[in-house]
VEXDREN-2710 file (C-alpha; in Angstrom, 1 decimal):
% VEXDREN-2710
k/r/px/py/pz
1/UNK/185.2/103.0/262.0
2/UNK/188.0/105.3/261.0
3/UNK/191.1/103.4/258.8
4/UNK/193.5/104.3/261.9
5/UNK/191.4/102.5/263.9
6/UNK/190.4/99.5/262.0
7/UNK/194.5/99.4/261.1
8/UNK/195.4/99.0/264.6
9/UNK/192.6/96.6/265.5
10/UNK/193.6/94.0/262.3
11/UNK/197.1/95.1/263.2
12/UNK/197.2/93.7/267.3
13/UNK/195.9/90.1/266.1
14/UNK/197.9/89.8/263.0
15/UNK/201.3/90.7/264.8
16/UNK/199.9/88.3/267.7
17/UNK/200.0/85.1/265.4
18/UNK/202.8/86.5/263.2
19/UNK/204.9/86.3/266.4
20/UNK/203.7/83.4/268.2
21/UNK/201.9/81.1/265.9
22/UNK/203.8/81.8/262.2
23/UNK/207.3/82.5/263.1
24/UNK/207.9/79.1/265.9
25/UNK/206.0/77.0/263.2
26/UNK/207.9/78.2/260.7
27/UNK/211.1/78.1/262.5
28/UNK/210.8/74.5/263.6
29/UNK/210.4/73.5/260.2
30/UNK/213.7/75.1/258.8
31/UNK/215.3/74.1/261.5
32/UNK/214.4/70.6/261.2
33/UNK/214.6/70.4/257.3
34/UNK/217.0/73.1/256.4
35/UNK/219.6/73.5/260.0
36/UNK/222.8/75.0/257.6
37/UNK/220.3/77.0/255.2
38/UNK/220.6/74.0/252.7
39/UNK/217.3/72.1/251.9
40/UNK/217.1/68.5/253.6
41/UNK/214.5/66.1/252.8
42/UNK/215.8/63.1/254.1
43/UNK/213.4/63.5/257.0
44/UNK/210.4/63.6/254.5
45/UNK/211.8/60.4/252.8
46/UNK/212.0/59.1/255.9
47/UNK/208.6/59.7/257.2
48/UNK/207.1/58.3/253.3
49/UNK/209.5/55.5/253.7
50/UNK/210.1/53.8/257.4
51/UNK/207.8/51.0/258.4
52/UNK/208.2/52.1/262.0
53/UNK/206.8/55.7/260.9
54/UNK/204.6/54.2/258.7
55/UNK/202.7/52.4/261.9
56/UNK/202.6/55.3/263.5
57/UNK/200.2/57.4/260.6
58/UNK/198.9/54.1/260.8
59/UNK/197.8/53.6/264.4
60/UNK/197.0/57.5/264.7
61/UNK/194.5/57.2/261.4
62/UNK/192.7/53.9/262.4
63/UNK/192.6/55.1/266.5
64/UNK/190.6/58.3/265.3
65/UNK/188.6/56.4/262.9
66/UNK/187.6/54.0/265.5
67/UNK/187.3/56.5/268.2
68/UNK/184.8/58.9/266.2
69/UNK/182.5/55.9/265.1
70/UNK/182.7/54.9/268.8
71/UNK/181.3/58.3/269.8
72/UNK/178.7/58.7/267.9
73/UNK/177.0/55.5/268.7
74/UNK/177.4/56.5/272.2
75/UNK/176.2/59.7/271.4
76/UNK/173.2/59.3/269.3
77/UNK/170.6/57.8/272.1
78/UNK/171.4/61.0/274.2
79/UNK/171.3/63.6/271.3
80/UNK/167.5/61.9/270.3
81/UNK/166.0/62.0/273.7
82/UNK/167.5/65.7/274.4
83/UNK/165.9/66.7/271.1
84/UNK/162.8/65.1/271.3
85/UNK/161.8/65.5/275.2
86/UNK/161.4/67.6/278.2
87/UNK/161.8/66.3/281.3
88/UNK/163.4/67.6/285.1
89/UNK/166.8/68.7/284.7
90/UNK/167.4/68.2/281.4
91/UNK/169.1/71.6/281.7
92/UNK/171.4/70.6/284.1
93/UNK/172.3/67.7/282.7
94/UNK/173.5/69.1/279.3
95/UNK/175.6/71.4/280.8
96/UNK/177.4/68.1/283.3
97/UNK/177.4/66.4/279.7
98/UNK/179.8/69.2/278.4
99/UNK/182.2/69.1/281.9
100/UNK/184.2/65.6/280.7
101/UNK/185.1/67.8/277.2
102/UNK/186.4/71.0/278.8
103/UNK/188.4/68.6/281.2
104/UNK/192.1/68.4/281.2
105/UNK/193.8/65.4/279.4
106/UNK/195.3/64.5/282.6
107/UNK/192.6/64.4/284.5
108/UNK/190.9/62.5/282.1
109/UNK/193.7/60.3/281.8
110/UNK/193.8/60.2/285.8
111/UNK/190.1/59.8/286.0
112/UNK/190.7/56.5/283.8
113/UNK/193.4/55.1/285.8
114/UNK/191.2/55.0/288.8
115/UNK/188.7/52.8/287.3
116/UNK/191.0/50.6/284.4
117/UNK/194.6/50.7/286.5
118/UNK/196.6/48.8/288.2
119/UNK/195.0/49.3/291.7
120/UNK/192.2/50.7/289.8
121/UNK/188.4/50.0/291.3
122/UNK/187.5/47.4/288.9
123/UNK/190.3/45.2/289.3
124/UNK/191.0/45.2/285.7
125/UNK/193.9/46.3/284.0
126/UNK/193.4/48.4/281.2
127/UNK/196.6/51.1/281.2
128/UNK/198.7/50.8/278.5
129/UNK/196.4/49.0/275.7
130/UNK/194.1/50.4/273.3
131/UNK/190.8/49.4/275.0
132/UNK/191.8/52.3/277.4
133/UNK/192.9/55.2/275.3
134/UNK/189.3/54.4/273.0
135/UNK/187.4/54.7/276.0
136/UNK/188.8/58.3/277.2
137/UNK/188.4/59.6/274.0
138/UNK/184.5/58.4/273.9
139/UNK/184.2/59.9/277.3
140/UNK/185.8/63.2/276.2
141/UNK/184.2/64.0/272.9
142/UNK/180.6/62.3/273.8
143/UNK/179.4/65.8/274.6
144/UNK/180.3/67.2/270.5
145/UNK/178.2/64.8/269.4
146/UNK/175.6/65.3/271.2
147/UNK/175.7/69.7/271.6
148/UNK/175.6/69.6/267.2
149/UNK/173.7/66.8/266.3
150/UNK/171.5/67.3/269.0
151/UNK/171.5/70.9/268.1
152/UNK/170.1/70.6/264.5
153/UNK/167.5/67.4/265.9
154/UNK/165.8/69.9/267.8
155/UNK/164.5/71.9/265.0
156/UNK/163.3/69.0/262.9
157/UNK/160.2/68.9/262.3
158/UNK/159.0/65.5/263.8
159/UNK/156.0/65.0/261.3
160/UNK/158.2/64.1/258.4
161/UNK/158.9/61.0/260.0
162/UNK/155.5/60.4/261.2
163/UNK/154.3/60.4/257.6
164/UNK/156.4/58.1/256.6
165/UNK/155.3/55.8/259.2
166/UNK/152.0/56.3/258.1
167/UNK/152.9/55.3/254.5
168/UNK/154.6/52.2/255.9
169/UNK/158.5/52.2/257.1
170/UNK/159.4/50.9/260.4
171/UNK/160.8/53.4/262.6
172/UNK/164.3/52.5/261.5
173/UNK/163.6/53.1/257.6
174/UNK/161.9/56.4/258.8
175/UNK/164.9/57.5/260.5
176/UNK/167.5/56.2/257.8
177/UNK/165.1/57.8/255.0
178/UNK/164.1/60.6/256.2
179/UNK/165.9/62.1/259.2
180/UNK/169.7/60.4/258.8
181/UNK/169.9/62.8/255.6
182/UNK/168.3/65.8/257.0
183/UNK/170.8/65.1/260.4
184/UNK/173.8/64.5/258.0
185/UNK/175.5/68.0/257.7
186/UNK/175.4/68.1/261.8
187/UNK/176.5/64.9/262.2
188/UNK/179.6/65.3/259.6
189/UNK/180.6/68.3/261.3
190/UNK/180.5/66.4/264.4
191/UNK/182.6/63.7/263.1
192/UNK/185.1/65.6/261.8
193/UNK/185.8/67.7/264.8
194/UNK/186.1/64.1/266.9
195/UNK/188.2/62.7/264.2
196/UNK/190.6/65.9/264.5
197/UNK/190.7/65.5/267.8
198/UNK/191.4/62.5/268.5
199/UNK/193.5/62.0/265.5
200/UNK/196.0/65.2/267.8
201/UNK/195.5/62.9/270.6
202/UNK/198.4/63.5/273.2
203/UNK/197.9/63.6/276.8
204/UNK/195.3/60.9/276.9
205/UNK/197.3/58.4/274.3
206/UNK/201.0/59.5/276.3
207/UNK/199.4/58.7/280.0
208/UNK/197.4/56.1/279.1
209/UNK/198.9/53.5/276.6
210/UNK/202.8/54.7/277.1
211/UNK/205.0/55.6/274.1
212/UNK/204.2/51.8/272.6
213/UNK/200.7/53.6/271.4
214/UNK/201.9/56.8/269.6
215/UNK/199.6/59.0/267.3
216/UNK/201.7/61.8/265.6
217/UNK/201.7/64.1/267.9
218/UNK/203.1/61.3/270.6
219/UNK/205.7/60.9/268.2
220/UNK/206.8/64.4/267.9
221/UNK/206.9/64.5/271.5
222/UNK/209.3/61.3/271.8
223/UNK/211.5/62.4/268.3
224/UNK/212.0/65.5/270.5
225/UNK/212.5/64.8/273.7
226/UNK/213.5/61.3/273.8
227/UNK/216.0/60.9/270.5
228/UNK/216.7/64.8/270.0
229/UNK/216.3/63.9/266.3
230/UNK/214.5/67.8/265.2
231/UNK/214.7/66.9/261.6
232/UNK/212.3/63.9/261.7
233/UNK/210.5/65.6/264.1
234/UNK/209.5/68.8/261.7
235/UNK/208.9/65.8/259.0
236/UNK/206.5/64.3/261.5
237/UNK/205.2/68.3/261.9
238/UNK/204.6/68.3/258.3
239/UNK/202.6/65.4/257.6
240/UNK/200.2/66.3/260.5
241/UNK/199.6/69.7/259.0
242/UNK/199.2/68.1/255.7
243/UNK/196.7/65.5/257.5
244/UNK/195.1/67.8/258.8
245/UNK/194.6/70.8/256.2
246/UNK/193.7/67.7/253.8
247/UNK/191.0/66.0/256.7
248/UNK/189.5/70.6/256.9
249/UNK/189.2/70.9/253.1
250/UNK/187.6/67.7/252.6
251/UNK/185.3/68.7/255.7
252/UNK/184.4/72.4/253.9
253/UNK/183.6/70.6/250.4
254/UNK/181.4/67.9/251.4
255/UNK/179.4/70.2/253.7
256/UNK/178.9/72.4/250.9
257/UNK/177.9/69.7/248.9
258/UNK/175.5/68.0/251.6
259/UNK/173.8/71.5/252.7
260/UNK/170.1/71.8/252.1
261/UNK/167.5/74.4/253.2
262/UNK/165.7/73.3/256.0
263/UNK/162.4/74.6/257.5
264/UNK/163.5/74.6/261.3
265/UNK/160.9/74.4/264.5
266/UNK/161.5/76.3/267.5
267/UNK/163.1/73.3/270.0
268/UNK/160.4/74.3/272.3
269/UNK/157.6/73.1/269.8
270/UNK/159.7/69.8/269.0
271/UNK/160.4/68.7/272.4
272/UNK/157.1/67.3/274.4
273/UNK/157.1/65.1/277.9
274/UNK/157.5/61.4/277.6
275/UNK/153.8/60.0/277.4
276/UNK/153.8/56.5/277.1
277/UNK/155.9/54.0/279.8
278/UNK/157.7/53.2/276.9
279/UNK/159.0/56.6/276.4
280/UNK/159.1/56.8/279.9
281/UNK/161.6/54.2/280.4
282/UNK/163.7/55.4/277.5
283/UNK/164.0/58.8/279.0
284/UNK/165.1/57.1/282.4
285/UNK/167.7/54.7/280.7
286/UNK/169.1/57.6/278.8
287/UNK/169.2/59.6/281.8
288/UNK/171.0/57.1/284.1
289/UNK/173.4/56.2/280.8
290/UNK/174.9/60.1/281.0
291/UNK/175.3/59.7/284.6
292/UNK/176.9/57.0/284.5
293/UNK/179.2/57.8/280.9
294/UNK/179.6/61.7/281.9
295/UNK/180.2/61.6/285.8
296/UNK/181.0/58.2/287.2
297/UNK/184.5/58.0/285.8
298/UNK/184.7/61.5/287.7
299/UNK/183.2/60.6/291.0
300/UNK/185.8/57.6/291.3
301/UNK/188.3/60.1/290.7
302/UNK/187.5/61.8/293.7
303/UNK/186.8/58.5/295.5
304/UNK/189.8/57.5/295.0
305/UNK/192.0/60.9/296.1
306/UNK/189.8/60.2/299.3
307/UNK/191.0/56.8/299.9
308/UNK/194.3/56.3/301.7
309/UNK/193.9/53.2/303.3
310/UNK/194.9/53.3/307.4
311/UNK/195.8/57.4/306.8
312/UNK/192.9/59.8/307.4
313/UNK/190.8/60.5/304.3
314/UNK/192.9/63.8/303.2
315/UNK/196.1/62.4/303.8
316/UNK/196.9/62.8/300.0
317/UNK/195.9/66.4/300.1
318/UNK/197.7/67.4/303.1
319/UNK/200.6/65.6/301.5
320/UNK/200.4/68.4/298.1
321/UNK/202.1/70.9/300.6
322/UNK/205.1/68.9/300.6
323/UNK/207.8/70.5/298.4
324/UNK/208.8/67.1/297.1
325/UNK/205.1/66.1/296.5
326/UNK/204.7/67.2/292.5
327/UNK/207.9/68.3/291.2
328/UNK/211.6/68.1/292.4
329/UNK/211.4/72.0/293.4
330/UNK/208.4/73.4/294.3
331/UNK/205.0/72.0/296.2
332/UNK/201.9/70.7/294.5
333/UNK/200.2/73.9/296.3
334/UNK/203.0/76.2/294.5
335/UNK/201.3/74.1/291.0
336/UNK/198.0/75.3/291.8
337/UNK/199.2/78.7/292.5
338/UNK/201.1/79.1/289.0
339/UNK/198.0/77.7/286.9
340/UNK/195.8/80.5/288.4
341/UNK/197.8/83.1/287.7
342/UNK/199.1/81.5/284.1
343/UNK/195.2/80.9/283.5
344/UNK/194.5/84.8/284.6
345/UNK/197.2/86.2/282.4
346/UNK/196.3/84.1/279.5
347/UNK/193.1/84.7/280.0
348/UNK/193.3/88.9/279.8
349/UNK/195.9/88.5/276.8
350/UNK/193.1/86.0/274.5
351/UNK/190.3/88.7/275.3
352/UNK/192.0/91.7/274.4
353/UNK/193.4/90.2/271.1
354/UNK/190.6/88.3/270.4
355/UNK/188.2/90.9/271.1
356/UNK/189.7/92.7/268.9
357/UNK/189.9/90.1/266.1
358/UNK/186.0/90.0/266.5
359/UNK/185.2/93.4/265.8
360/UNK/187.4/93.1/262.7
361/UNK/185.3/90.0/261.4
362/UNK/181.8/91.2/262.8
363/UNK/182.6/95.0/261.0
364/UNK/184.3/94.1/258.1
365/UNK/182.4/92.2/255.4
366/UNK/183.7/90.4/252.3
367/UNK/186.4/87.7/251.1
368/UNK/189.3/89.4/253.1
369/UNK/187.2/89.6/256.6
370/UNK/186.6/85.5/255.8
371/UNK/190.0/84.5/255.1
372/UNK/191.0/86.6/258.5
373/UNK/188.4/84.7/260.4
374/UNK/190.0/81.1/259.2
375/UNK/193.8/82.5/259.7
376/UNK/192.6/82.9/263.4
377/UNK/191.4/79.5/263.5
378/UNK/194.9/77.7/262.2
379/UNK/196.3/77.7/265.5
380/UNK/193.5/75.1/266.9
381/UNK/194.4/73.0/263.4
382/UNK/198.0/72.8/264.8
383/UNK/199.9/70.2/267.1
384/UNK/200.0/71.9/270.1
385/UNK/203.7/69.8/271.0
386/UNK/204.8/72.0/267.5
387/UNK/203.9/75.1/268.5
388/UNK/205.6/74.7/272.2
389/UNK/209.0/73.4/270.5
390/UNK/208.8/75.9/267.8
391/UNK/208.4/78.7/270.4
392/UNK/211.6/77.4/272.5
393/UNK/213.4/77.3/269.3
394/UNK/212.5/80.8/267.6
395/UNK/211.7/83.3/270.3
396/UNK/215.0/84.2/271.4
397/UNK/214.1/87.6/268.8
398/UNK/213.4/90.7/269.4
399/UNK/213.2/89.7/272.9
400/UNK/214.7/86.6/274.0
401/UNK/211.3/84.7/275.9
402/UNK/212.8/81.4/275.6
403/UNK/213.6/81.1/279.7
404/UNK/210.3/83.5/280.9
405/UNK/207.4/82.1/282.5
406/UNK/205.6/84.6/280.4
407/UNK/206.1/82.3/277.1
408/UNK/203.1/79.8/279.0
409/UNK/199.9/82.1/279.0
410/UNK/201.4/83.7/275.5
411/UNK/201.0/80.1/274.0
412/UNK/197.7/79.4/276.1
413/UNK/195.9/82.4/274.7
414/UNK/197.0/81.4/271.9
415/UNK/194.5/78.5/271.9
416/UNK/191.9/80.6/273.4
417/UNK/192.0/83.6/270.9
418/UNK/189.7/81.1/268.4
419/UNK/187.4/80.4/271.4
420/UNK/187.1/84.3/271.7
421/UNK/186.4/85.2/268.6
422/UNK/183.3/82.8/267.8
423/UNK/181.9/83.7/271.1
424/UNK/181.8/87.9/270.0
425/UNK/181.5/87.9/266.4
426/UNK/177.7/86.5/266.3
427/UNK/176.5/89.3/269.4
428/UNK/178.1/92.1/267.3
429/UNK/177.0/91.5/264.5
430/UNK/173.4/91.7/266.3
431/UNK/173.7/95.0/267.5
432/UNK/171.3/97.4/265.3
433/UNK/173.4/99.7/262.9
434/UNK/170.6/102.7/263.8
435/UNK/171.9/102.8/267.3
436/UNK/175.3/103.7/266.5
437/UNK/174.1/106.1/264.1
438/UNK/171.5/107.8/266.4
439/UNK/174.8/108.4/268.5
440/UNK/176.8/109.7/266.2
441/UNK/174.2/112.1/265.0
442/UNK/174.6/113.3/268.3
443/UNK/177.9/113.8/268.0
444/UNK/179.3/111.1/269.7
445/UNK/182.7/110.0/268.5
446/UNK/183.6/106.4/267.0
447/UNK/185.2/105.5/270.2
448/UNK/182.6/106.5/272.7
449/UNK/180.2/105.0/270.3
450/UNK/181.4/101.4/270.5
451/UNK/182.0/102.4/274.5
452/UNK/178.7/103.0/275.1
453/UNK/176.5/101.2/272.3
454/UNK/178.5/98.1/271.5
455/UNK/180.4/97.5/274.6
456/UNK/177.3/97.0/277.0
457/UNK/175.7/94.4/274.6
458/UNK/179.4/92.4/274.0
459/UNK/180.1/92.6/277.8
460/UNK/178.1/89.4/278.8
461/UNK/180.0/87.1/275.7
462/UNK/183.2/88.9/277.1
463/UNK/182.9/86.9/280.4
464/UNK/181.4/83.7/278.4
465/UNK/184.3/84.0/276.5
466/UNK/186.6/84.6/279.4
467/UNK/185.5/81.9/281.2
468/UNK/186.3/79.6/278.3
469/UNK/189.6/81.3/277.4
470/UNK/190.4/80.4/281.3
471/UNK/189.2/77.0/281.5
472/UNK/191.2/76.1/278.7
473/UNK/194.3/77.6/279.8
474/UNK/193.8/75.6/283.0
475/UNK/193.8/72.2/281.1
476/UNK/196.3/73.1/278.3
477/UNK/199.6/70.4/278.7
478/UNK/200.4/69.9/274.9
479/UNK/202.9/72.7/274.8
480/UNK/203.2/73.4/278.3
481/UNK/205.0/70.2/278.5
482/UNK/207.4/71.9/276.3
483/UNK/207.9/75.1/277.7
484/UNK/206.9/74.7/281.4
485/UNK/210.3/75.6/283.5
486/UNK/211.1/72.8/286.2
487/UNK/210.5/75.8/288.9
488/UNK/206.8/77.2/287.5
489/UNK/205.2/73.7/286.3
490/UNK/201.5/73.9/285.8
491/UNK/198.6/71.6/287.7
492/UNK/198.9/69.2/284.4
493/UNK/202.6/69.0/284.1
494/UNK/202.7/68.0/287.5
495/UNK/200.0/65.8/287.6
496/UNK/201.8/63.7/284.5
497/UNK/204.9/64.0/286.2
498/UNK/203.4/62.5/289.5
499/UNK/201.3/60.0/287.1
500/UNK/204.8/59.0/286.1
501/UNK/206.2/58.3/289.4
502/UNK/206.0/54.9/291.2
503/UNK/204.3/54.6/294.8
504/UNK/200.7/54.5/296.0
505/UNK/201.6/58.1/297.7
506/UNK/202.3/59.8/294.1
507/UNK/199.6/58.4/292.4
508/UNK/197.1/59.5/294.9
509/UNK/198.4/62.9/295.3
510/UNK/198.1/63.0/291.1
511/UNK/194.2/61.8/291.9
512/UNK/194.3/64.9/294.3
513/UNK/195.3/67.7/292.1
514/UNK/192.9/65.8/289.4
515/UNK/190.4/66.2/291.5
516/UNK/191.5/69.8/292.4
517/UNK/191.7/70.8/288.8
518/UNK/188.3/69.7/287.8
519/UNK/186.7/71.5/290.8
520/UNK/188.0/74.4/289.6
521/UNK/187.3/73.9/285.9
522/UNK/183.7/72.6/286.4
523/UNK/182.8/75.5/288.4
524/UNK/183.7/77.8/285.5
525/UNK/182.3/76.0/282.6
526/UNK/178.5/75.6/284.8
527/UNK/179.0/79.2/285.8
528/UNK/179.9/80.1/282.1
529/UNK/176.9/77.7/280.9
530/UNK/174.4/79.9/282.9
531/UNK/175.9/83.0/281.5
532/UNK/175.0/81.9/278.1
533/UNK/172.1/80.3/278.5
534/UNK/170.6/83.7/280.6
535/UNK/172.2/86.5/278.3
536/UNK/174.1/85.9/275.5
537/UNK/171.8/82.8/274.1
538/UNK/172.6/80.0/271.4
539/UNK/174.9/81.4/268.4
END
């Protein structure tokens, strides 16, 4: 690769999150802490200081703890038996397992309301209480848990625990002796994406327990929108990167500190057919516990956008083509319409940069191609309400994008970019370094080399990668909520702003475009499943 061209390919991605990551984040900040180009602490003070704020890092620290230990009880049962068995459509049900994570938070949200609200199904009344908000966040991040735990319990080989049943430990000391340790790398990575997770929790702790039950990021939300107070806003901004970079550096040193070298077994080998009626019924149970964990909060979702009482069964759907159904402007059908095309956008923006941000990581070796790999990643680190705030405030230079539509897929592919870049790396770095040379012995030039060698063997991660980089954009409302204009809202601004409307006919047009939405994102994320499973394999 010539230096022109690896120049311009470090260049696009570096200028993309210089722009619209770097400067907004930075911006807020000043603005917030320095607004006359004089330091200001106060807000910092105030954020070490008020017992109000102080119950905020509070409730958002002991939420996430509770919510990660939560999910991986939940979890563990389903990553054993996927690991340890084969049995009829175990295939398709790990891919169902991974829809309720790719889902929007307002659908989630929405899909939680129908069972645990006011009118929900079970004739309880969850909304607005914690029992609620832990709940969603089990349901949402089960699926982690059970893709990297599950991933590594696959490969172990089961006869270390068999020996030490044969010297004597019950099947509980066998796993908490031997396996538990071997698992324990997986299963702190797991953890600690959860943890971050749910510790950035917004659209599922706004919609579901109200502004009484605010993490941080709720907080910034409110600070902003509610109290216009910026300063203790970027204060709030602050301590959640801190939080954050503090929770990812602790992460990185105890893995390296817990990583061993493990002989691994192909899964195939691991994994046998349940034998005895005991395993049997295990097998079942598990199987009938992911239905009912992963889909039923789903399929009353879409029971409940069916059910209108004395009106015909789509009388909520018909009703999304009223102009007054989802926002004060536009109809719910408009909504739809704008995600699409926001998603589409977004979608060809994150693979263009990010495919170009792969090549520079898979060709490029050493400590600069590593710390470029993690500066792509900082964006997924971030509150997603402080990068759509810091974008209203900053981009008004070189070209004023504060009042464009265009500022929605710029800040959605923004998100996606990381989601890009760890699809593509691992396949180019698998294509043979003979074949390129073989072509340029034959005179072919860098660029048709790539074209024709690397290209055909990246295509089939391209539309993995798509797909994500789509489905995400679909579900984003973090920063949307931000930067959405009242005329272009998005399917999950203006399913929260229905959610936030009283009257049986909002609420079940909000179930409606819920349901809509995770039609639409299911069907990518299967479709995207099959891709990798059939060409671009496990990376």
């Amino acid at each position: 690769m010539s230096k022109l061209a690896r120049a311009a390919l470090i260049g696009l991605p570096l200028g993309f999150l210089a722009l619209f990551y770097v400067y907004p984040v930075a911006s807020i900040i000043i603005e917030g802490l320095a607004p006359d180009g004089v330091p200001d602490f106060s807000p910092l003070r105030e954020v070490a200081t008020s017992g109000s704020i102080r119950g905020v890092l509070w409730f958002t620290l002991w939420q996430a703890i509770a919510s990660t230990v939560l999910t991986i009880l939940a979890a563990m049962p389903v990553a054993y038996t996927f690991a340890r068995f084969h049995f009829p459509g175990k295939r398709l049900l790990s891919a169902l397992l991974t829809v309720p994570f790719v889902m929007p938070t307002v659908v989630v949200a929405a899909a939680f309301l129908a069972i645990f609200g006011s009118s929900g199904y079970l004739g309880i009344d969850l909304s607005r209480s914690i029992w609620i908000i832990l709940a969603a966040h089990v349901f949402y991040n089960v699926a982690i848990v059970v893709r990297t735990v599950g991933g590594l319990w696959a490969h172990l080989d089961p006869r270390l625990e068999e020996a030490a049943r044969t010297l004597g430990a019950t099947r509980w000391e066998a796993f908490r002796t031997v396996t538990l340790p071997l698992l324990s790398p997986a299963l702190l990575a797991a953890a600690s994406i959860v943890f971050l997770f749910t510790f950035t929790s917004f659209g599922v702790v706004l919609i579901l327990g109200g502004l009484q039950y605010a993490t941080l990021e709720v907080e910034i939300y409110r600070q902003t929108i509610v109290f216009n107070d910026l300063p203790l806003a970027a204060g709030l901004a602050l301590a959640q990167l801190g939080a954050v970079s503090s929770i990812l550096w602790a992460y990185g040193r105890s893995q390296r500190r817990r990583s061993v070298e493990l002989s691994l077994l192909p899964s195939d080998s691991v994994a046998r057919p349940p034998r005895t009626p005991r395993q049997r019924w295990a097998v079942g149970a598990v199987v009938a516990y992911v239905w009912v964990i992963a889909l039923a909060p789903l399929a009353l979702l879409v029971a409940r956008s069916f059910d209108t009482g004395s009106a015909g069964p789509l009388a909520f759907y018909e009703a999304l083509a009223d102009t007054g159904g989802s926002t004060a402007s536009v109809s719910a059908l408009e909504a739809i319409g704008n995600s699409l095309w926001i998603a589409a956008v977004a979608t060809a923006i994150a693979t263009v940069v990010g495919l170009s941000a792969a090549a520079v990581v898979a060709y490029t070796k050493g400590t600069a191609a590593r710390g470029f790999d993690l500066l792509l990643m900082l964006p997924l680190g971030t509150s997603a309400v402080t990068i759509g705030f810091g974008m209203l405030i900053a981009l008004d230079w070189p070209v004023d994008l504060r009042a464009s539509v265009l500022l929605i897929p710029l800040a959605h592919a923004l998100v996606a970019i990381p989601f890009v870049v760890r699809v593509s790396v691992p396949v180019m770095r698998s294509v043979r370094p003979r074949l390129r040379e073989a072509a340029a012995t034959l005179g072919a030039p860098p660029g048709r080399v790539w074209r024709e060698i690397d290209l055909p063997i990246v295509a089939r991660a391209l539309a993995v990668s798509a797909g994500f980089a789509f489905a995400i954009s679909l579900g984003e409302f973090g920063a949307t909520s931000f930067i959405a204009r009242p005329d272009t809202p998005t399917l999950p601004v203006a399913i929260f702003r229905l959610l936030g409307r009283p009257g049986a006919l909002n609420l079940g047009q909000a179930m409606a475009m819920s349901t809509i939405l995770m039609v639409v994102t299911a069907t990518v994320i299967l479709t995207v499943d099959r891709l990798r499973v059939r060409d671009v394999g496990d990376f």
